[in-house]
C-alpha positions as CSV (number, residue, x, y, z in Angstrom):
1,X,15.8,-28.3,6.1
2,X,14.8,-25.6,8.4
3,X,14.6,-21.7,7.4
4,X,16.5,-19.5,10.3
5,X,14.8,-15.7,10.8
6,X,14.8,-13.5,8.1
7,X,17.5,-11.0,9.4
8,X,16.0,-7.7,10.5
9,X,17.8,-4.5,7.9
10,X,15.9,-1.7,8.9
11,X,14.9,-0.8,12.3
12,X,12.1,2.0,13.5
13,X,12.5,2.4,17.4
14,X,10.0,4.7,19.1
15,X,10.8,7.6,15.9
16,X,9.1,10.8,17.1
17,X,9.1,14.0,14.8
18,X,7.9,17.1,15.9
19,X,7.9,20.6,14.0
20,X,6.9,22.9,17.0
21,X,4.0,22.1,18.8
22,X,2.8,20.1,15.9
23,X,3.8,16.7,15.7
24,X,4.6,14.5,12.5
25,X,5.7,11.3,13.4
26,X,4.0,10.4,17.1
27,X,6.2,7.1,18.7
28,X,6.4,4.6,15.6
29,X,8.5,1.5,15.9
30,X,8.3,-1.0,13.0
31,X,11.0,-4.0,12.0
32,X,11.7,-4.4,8.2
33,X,13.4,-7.5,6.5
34,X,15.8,-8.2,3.8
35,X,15.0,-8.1,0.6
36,X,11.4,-7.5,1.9
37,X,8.9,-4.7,-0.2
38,X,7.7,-2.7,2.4
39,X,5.0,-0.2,1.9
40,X,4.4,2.5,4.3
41,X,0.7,3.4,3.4
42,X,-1.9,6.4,4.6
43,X,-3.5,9.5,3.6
44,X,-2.1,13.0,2.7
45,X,-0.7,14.2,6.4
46,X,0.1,10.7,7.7
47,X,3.6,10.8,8.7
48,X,4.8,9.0,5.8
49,X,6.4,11.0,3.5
50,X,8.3,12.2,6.8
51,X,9.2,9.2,8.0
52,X,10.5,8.1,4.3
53,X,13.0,11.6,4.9
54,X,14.2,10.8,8.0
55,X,15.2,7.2,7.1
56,X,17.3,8.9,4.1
57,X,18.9,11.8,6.4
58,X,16.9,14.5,4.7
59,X,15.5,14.8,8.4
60,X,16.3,14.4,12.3
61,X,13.8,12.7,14.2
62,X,13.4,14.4,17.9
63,X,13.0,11.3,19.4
64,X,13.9,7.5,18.7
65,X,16.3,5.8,16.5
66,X,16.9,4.7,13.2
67,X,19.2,1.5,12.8
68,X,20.7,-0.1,9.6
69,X,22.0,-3.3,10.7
70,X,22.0,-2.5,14.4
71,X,23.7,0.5,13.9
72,X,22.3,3.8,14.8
73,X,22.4,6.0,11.7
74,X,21.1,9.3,13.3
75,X,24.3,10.9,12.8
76,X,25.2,10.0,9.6
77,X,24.3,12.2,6.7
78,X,22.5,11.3,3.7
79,X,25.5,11.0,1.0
80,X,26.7,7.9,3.9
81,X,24.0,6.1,4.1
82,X,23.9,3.1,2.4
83,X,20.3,3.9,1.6
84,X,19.0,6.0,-1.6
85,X,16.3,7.7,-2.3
86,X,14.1,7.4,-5.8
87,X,11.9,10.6,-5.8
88,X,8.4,10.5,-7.9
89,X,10.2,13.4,-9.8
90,X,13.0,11.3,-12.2
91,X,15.2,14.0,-12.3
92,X,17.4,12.6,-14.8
93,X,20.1,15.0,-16.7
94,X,18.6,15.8,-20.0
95,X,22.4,16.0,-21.7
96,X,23.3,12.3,-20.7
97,X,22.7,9.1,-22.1
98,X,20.6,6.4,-20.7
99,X,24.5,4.7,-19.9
100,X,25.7,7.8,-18.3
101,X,22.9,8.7,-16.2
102,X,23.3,5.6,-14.6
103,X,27.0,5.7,-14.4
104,X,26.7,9.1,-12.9
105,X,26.2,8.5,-9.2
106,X,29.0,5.9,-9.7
107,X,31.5,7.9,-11.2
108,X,30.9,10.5,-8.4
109,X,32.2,8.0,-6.1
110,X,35.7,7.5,-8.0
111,X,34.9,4.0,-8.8
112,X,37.5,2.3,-11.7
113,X,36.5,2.9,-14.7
114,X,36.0,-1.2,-15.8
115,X,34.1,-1.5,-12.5
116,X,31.7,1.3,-13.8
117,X,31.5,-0.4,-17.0
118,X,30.3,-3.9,-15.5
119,X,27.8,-2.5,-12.9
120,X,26.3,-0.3,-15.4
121,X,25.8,-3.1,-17.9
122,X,24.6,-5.5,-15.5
123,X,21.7,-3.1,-14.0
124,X,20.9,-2.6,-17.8
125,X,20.6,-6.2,-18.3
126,X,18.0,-6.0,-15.3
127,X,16.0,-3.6,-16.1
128,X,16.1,-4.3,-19.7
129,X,17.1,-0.9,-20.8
130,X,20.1,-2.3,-22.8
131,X,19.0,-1.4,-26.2
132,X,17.9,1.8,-25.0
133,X,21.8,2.3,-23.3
134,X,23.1,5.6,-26.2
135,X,19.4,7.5,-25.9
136,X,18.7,10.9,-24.1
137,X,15.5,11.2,-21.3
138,X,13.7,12.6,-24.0
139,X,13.8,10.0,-26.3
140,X,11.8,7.7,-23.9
141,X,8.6,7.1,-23.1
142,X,7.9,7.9,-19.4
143,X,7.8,4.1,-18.5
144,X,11.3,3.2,-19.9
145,X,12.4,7.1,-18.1
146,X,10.9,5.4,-14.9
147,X,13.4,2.7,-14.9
148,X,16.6,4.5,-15.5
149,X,16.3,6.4,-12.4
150,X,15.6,3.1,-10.8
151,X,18.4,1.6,-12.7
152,X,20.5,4.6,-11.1
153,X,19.3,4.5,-7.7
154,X,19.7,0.6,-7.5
155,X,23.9,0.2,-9.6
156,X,24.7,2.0,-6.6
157,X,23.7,-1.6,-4.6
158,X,22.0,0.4,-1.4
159,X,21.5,-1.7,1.2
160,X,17.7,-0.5,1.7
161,X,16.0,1.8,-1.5
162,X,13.7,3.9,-1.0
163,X,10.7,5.4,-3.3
164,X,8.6,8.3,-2.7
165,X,5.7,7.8,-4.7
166,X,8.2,6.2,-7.5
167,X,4.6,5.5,-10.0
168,X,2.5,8.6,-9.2
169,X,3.4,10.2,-12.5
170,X,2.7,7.4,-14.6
171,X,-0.7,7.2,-16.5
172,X,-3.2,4.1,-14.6
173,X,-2.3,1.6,-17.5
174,X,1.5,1.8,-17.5
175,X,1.5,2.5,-13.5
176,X,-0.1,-0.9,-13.2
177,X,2.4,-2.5,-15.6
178,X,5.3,-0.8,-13.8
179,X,3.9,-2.5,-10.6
180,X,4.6,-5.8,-11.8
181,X,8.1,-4.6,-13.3
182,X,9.5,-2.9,-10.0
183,X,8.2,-5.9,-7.9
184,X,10.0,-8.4,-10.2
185,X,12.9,-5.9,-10.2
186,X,13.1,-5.7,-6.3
187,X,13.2,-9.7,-6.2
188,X,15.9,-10.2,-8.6
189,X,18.1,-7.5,-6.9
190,X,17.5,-8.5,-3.9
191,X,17.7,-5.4,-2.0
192,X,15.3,-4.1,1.0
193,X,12.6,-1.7,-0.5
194,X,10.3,0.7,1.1
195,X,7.9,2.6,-0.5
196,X,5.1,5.5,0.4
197,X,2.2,5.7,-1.3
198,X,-1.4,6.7,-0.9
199,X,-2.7,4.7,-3.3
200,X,-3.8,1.5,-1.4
201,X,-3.9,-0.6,-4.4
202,X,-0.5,-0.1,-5.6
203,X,0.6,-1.0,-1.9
204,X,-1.6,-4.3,-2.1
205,X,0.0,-5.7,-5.3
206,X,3.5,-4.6,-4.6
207,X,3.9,-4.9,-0.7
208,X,5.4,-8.1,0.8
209,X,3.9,-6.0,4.0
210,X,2.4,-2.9,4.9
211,X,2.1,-0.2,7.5
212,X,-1.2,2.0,7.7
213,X,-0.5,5.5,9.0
214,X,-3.3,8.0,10.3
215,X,-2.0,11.3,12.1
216,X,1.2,10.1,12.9
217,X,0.4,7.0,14.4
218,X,1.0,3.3,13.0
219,X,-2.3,1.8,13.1
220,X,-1.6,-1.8,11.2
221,X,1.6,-3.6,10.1
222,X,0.5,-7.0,8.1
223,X,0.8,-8.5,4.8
224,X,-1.8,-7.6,2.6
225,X,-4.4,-10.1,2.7
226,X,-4.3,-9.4,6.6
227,X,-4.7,-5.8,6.2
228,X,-7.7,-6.4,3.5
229,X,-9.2,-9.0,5.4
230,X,-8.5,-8.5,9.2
231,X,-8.1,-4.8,9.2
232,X,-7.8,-3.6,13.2
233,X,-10.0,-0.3,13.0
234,X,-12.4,1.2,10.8
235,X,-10.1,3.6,9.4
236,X,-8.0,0.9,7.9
237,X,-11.2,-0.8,6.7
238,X,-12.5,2.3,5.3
239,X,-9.0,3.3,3.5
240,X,-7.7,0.0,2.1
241,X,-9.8,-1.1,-0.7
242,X,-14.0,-0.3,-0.1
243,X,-16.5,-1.5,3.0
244,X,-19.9,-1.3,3.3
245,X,-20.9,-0.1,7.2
246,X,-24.0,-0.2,9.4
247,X,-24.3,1.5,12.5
248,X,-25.6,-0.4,15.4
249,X,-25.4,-1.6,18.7
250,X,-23.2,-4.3,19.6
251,X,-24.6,-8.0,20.6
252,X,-23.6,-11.4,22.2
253,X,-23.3,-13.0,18.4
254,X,-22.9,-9.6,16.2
255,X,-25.0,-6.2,15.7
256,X,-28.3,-4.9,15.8
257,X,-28.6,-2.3,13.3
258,X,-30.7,1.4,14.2
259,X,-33.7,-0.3,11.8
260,X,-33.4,-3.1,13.9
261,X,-31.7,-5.8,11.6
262,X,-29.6,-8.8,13.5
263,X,-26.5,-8.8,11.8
264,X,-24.5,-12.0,12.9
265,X,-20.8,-12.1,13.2
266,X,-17.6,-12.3,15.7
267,X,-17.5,-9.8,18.7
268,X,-13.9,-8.4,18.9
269,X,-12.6,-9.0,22.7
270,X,-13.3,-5.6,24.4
271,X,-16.3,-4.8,22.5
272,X,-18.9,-5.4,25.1
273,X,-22.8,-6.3,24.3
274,X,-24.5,-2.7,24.0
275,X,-21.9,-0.7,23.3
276,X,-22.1,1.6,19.8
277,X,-20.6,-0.4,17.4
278,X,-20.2,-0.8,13.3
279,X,-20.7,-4.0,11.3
280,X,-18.7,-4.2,8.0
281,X,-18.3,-6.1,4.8
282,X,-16.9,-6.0,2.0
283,X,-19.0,-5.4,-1.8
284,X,-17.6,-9.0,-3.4
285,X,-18.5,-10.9,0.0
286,X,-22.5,-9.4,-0.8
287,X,-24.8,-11.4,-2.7
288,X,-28.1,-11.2,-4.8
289,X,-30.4,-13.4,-2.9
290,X,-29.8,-14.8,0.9
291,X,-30.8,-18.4,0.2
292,X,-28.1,-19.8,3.0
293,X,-26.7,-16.4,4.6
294,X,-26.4,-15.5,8.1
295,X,-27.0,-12.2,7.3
296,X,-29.5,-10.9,4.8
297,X,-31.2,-7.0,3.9
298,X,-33.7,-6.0,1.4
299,X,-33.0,-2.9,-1.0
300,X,-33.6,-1.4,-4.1
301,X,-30.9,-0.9,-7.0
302,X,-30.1,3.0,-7.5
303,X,-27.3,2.5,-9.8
304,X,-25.2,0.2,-12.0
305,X,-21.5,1.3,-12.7
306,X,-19.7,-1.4,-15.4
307,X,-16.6,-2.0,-14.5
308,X,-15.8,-4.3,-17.5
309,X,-14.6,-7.4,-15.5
310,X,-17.5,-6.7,-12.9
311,X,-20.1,-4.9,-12.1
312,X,-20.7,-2.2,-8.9
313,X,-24.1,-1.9,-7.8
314,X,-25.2,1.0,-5.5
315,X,-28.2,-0.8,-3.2
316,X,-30.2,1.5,-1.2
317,X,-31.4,-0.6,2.3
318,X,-32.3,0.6,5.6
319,X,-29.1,-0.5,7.3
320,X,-27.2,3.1,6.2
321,X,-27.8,6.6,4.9
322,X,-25.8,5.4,2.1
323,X,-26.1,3.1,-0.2
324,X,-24.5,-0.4,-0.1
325,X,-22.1,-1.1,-2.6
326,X,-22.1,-4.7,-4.2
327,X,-19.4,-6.1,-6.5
328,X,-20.8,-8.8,-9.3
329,X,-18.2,-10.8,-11.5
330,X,-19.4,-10.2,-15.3
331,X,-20.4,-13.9,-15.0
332,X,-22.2,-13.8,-12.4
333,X,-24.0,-10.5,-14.1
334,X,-24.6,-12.2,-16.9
335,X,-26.6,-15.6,-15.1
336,X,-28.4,-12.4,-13.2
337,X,-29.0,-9.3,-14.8
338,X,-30.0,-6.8,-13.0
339,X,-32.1,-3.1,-13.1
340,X,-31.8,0.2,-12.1
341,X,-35.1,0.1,-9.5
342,X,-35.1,-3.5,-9.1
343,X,-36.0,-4.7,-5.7
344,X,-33.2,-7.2,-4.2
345,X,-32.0,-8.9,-1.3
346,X,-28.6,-9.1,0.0
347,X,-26.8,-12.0,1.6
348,X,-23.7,-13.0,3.5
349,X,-22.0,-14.8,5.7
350,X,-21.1,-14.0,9.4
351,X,-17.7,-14.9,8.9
352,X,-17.6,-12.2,6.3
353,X,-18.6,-9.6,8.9
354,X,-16.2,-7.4,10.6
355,X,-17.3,-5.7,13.9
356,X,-15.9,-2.7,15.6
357,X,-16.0,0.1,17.9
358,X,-18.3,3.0,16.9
């Protein structure tokens, strides 16, 4: 039996936002599913955190449209959208219960009182805060305070939710266990979510697809894996996840590096032979020795980081002013151990080579 189309809930058509002469948001269109985790992904100044506003009402774009179903929601104000809006900041009221924070928005609406009751016990069901229903904010760790204002934002069943940074307060152990909660969250719901975030790790274990932002602009809308392994510019290489570069000058079959050094690999279309170019590849995709690689360079180890289930190594080679970074399993380390000062050489694949404009 054949799938249809995942229907289209969110549309992003042509959104400009400018503040004066300086502009915000510069033309971005994007399509978003349902029930899809959408992560809208860039650095500090990107557009993203004013694109999130505009989509709740908080904002007017100057130019564009935002449509929820097909329906143009630019002139509908915040409290009648059928979005909300989880900020980083919980915000919870310190007086209330767990119950009644979360009953709060609903009771604000007029809702029945047994309705109330049933929405509010099934969302605690969900998010497993049952037990926890009769405590106050400050009786909770900030995990379990984490989930009652997603609890709140999602009993009210919006159509698409949105979270500004919804983990950055979180310490890095429980943010990366509240990564797995609020993706298994979003897929039992079943409701669109989009998220901003900086932090492109979060985006790649939580996105179902992502948009990479740089001065306004969208520069690459994929699924993860895409992004990480196909990424369209260097920016995006650079900012999602870490890549080693080598300046050069662009070939028929790959690179020739400013020492010299072929590099092999695939020539984008429009990247003409002789042009300034920059190979790139990833740290895991390096390895010690270049017995069977297209690609090979010599260097010397400056530095061993431990990572606990790997290990970085800084290599210093003559293919960049800095050095190359290469990622061993702990296994791996452990069949080859290396030394600070140890003379090495580094292999790879062409297909593990990404070429682009300098």
């Amino acid at each position: 039996m054949s799938v249809g189309p995942v229907p289209i809930v969110l549309s992003i058509d042509n959104v400009v936002k400018r503040y004066g002469s300086a502009t915000a948001v510069a033309g971005i269109s994007l399509d978003i599913r349902e029930n899809e985790f959408f992560a809208l992904l860039g650095p500090s100044g990107c557009g993203k955190t004013t694109l999130l506003r505009m989509l709740a009402g908080f904002e007017t774009p100057t130019a564009g449209r935002i449509l929820i179903d097909g329906v143009d929601v630019a002139p509908v104000p915040p409290n009648r959208r059928p979005v909300n809006l989880m900020f980083q900041s919980y915000a919870l009221f310190p007086h209330m219960s767990v119950r009644a924070n979360i009953a709060y928005g609903l009771e604000m609406e007029g809702l029945k009182r047994a309705e109330i009751k049933a929405r509010v016990d099934a969302i605690l069901e969900t998010t497993h805060l049952a037990p926890l229903a009769d405590r106050r904010p400050e009786q909770l760790s900030g995990g379990q305070r984490q989930r009652v204002a997603l609890a709140r934002a999602l009993v009210k069943r919006p159509r698409v939710l949105l979270l500004d940074e919804p983990l950055g307060a979180l310490d890095k152990k429980l943010r990366e266990a509240m990564q797995i909660e609020l993706k298994r969250l979003q897929h039992e719901v079943g409701i669109t979510f989009v998220m901003v975030t900086h932090d492109q790790e979060e985006a790649l274990v939580m996105a179902d697809r992502m948009a990479v932002l740089k001065d306004g602009r969208l520069l690459q809308c994929d699924g993860p894996h895409a992004i990480y392994e196909q990424p369209a510019d260097r920016f995006v290489a650079d900012f999602i996840g870490v890549m080693n570069f080598a300046d050069g000058t662009a070939a028929v079959d790959g690179l020739t590096a400013k020492d010299g050094t072929a590099i092999r690999g695939e020539r984008p279309a429009g990247l003409a032979p002789g042009a300034a170019a920059v190979a790139a590849v990833r740290p895991e995709r390096l390895k010690l020795g270049a017995e069977g690689a297209d690609n090979r360079a010599a260097g010397r180890i400056e530095a061993v980081a431990y990572h606990g289930l790997d290990l970085q190594l800084h290599v210093r080679t003559a293919l960049s002013p800095k050095p190359f970074l290469v990622r061993l399993t702990a296994d791996a380390a452990d069949r080859r151990p290396v030394a600070i000062g140890e003379d090495v050489v580094l292999g790879w694949s062409a297909a593990d080579t990404r070429l682009f404009p300098a």
